[in-house]
N, CA, C and O of each residue as an XYZ file, in Angstrom:
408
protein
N       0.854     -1.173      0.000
C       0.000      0.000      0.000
C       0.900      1.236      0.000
O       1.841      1.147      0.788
N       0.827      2.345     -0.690
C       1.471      3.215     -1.070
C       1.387      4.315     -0.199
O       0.239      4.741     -0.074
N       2.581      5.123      0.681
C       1.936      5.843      1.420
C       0.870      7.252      1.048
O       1.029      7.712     -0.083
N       0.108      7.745      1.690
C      -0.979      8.489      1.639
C      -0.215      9.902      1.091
O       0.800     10.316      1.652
N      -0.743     10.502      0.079
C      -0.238     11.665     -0.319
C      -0.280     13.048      0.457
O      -0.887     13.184      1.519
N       0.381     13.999     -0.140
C      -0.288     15.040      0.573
C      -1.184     15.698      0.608
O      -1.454     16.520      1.483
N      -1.831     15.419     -0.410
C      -3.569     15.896     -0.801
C      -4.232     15.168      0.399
O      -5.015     15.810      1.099
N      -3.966     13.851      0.683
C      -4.917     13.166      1.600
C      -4.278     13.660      2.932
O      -5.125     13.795      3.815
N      -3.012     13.962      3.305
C      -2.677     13.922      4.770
C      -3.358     15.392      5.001
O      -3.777     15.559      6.146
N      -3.570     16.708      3.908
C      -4.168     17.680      4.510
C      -5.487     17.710      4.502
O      -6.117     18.505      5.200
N      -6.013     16.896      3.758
C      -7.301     16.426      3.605
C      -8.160     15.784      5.123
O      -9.341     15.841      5.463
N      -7.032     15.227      5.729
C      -7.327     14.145      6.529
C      -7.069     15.472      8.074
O      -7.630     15.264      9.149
N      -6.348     16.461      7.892
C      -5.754     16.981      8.756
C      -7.311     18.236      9.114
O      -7.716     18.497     10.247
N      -7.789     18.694      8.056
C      -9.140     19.664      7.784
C     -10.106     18.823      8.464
O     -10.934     19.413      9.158
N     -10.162     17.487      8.395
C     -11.415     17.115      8.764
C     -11.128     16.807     10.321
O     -11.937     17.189     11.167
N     -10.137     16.214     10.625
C      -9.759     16.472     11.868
C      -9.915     17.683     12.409
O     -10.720     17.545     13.331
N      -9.710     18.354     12.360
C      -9.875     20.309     13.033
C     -11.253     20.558     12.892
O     -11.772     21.524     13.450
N     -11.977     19.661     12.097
C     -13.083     20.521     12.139
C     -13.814     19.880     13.186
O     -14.501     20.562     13.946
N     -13.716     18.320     13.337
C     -14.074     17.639     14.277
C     -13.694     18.174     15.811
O     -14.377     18.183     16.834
N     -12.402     18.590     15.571
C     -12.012     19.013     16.859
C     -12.541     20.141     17.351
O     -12.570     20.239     18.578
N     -12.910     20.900     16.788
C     -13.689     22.503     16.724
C     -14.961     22.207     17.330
O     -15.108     22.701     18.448
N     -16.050     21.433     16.815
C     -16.757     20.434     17.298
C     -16.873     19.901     18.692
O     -17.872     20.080     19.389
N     -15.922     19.309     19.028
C     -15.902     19.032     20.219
C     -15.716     19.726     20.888
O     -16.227     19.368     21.949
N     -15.074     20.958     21.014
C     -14.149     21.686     22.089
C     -16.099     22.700     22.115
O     -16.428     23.286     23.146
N     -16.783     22.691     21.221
C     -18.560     23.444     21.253
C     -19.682     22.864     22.110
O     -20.636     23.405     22.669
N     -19.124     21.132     22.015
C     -19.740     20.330     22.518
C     -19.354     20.355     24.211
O     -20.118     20.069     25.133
N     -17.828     20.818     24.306
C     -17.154     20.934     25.536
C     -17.954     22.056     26.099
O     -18.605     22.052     27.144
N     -17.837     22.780     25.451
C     -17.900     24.332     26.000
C     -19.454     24.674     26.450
O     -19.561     25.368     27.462
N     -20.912     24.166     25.659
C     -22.108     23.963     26.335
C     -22.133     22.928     27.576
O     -22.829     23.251     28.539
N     -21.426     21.710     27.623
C     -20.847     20.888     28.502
C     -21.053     21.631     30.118
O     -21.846     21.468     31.045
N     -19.985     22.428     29.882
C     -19.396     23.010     30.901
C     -20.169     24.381     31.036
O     -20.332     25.079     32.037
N     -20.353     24.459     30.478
C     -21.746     26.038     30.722
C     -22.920     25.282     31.427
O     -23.785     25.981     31.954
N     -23.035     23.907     31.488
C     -24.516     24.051     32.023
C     -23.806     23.284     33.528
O     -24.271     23.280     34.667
N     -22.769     22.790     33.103
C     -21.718     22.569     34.834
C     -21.762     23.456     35.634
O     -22.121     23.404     36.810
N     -21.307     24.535     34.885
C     -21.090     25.809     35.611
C     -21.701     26.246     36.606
O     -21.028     26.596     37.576
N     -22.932     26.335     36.643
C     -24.311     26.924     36.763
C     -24.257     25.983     38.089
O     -24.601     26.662     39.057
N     -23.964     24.751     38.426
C     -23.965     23.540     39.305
C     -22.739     23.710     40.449
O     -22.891     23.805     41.667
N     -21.370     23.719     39.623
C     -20.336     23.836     40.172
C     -19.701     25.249     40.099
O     -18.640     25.461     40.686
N     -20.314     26.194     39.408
C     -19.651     27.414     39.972
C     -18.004     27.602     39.347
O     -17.221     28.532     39.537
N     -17.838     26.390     38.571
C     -16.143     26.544     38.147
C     -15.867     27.184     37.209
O     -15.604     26.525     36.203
N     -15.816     28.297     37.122
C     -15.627     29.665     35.441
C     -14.067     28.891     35.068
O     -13.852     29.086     33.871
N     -13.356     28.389     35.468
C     -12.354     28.575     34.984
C     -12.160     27.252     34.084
O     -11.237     27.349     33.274
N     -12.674     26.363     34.082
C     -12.958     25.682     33.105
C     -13.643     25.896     32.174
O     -13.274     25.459     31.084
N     -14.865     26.634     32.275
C     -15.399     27.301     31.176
C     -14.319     28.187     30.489
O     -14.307     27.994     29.273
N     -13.242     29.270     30.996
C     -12.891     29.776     30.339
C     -11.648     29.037     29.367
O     -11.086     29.495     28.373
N     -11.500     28.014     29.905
C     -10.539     27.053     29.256
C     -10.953     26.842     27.945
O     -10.282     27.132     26.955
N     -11.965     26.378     27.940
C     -12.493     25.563     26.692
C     -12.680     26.722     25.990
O     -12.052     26.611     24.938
N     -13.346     27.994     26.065
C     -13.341     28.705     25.538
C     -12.218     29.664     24.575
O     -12.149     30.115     23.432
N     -11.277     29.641     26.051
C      -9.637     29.898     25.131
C      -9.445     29.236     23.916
O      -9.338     29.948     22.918
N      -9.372     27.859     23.773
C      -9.028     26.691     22.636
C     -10.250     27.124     21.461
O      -9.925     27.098     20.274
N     -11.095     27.362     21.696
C     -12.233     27.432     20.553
C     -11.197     28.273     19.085
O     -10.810     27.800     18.016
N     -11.060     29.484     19.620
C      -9.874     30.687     18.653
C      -8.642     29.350     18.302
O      -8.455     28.844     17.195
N      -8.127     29.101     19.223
C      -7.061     28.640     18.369
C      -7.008     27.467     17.810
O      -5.983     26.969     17.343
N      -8.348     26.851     17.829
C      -8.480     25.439     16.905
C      -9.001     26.085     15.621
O      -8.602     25.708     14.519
N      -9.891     27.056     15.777
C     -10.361     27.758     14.382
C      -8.879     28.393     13.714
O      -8.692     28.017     12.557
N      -8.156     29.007     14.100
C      -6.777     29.463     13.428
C      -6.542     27.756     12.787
O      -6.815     27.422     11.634
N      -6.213     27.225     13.410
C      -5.775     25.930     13.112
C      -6.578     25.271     11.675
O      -6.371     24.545     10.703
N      -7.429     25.946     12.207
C      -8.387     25.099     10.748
C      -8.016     26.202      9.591
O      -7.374     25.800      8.621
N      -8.337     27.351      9.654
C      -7.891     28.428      8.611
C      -6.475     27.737      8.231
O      -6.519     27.062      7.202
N      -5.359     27.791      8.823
C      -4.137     27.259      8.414
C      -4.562     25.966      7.480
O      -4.099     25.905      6.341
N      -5.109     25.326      7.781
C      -5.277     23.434      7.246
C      -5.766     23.816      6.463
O      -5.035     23.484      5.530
N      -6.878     24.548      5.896
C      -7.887     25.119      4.877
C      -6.987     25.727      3.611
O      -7.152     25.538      2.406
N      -6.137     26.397      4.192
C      -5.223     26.890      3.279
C      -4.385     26.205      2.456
O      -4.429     26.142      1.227
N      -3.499     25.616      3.326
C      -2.746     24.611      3.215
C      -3.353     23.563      1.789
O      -2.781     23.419      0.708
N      -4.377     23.081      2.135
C      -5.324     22.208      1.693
C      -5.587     22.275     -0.056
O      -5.373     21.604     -1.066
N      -6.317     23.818      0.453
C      -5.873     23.811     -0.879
C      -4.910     24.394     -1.912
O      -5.216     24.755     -3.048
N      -3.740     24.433     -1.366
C      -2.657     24.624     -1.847
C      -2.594     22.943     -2.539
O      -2.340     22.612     -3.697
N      -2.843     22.306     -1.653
C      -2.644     20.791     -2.458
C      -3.124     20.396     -3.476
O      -2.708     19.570     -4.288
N      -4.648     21.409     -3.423
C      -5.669     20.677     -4.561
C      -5.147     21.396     -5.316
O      -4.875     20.673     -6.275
N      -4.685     22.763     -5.604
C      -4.033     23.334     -6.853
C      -3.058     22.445     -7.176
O      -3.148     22.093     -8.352
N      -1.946     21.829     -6.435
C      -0.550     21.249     -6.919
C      -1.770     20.142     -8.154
O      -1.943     20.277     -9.365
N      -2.510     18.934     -6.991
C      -2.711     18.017     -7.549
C      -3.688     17.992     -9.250
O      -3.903     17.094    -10.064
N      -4.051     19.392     -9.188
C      -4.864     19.745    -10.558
C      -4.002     19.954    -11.264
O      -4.196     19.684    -12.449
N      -2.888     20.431    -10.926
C      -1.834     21.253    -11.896
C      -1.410     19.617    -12.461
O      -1.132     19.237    -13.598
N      -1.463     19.116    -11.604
C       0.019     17.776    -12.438
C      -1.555     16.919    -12.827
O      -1.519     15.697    -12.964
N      -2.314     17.351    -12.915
C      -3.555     16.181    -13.878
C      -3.669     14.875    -13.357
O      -4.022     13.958    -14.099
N      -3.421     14.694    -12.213
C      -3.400     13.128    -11.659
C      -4.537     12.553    -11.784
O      -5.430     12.754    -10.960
N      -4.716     11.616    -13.001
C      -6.202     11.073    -13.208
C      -6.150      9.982    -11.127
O      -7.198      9.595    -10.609
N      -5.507      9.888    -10.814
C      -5.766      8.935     -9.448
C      -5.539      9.583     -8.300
O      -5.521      9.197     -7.132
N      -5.361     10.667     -8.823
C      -6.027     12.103     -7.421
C      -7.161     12.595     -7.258
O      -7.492     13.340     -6.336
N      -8.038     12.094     -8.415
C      -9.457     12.883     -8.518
C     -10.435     12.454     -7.599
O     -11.495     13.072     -7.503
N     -10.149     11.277     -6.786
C     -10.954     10.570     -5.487
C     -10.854     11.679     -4.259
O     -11.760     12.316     -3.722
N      -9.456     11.680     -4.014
C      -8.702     12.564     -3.064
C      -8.725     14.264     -3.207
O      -8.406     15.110     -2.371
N      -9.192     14.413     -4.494
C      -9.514     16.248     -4.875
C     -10.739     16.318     -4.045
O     -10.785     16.912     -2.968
N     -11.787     15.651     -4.620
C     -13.218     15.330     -4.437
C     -12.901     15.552     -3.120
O     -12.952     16.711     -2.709
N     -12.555     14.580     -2.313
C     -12.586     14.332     -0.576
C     -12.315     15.656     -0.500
O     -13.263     16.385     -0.208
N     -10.960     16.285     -0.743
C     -10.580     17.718     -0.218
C     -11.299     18.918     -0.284
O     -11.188     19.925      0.415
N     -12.442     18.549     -1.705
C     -13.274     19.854     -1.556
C     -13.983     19.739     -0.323
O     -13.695     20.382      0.686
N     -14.814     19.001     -0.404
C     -15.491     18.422      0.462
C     -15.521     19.089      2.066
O     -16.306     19.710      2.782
N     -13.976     18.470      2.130
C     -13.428     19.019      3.484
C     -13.150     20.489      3.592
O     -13.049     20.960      4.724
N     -12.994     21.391      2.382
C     -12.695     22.662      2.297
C     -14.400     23.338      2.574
O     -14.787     24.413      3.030
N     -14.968     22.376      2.160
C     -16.477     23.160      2.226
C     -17.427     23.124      3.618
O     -18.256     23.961      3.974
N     -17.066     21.998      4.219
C     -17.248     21.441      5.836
C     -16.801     22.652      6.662
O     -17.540     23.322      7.383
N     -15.197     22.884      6.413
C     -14.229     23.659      7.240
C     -14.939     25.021      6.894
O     -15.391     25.677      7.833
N     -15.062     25.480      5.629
C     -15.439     26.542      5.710
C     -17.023     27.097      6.323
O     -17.369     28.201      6.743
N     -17.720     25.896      6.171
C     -19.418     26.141      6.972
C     -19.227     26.382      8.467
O     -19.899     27.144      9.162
N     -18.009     25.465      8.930
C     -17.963     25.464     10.339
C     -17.458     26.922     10.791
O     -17.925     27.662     11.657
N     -16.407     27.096      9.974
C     -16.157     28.557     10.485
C     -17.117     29.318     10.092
O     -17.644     29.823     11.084
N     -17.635     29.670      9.073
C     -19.511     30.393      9.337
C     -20.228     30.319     10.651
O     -20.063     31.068     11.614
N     -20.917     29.465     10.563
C     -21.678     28.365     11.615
C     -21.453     28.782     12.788
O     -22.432     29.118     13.454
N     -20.273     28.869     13.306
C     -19.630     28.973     14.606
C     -18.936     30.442     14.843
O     -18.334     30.573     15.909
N     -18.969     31.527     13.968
C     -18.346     32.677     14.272
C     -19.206     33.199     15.195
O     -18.963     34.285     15.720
């Protein structure tokens, strides 16, 4: 098996962040309705800190990303066109989430 290109490792890296973005939302109502129970702000403000810098994180991967899908269009790889597909995909996810969530 051939290792995974770089179309797929940033491919794979976008959908990760976005998942993670995700969770840290899922964290963060989590702990808002804790709060209210336990009184602990400072975990709330935790999760909240990370929210900004997983979204940077995703802007970076987004970019990145498709920097790949240009390389991989440029060189015509008829057996990249699975892995373009996936990357839009993931460019279009990443970009709703950062909508979605601003």
């Amino acid at each position: 098996m051939p290792p995974p290109s770089k179309l797929a490792i940033a491919t794979s890296s976008v959908n990760r962040l976005v998942k993670e973005e995700l969770s840290y939302h899922k964290e963060l109502e989590q702990q808002e309705s804790s709060i209210k129970k336990l009184e602990d702000a400072n975990a709330l403000e935790e999760t909240k800190v990370m929210i900004p810098t997983v979204r940077n994180s995703i802007a970076s991967a987004v970019a990145k990303l498709e920097q790949e899908m240009e390389t991989a269009q440029e060189q015509d790889n008829s057996s990249a066109t699975e892995e373009v597909t996936k990357a839009k995909e993931a460019v279009e996810n990443a970009k709703a989430s950062l909508l979605k969530t601003s």
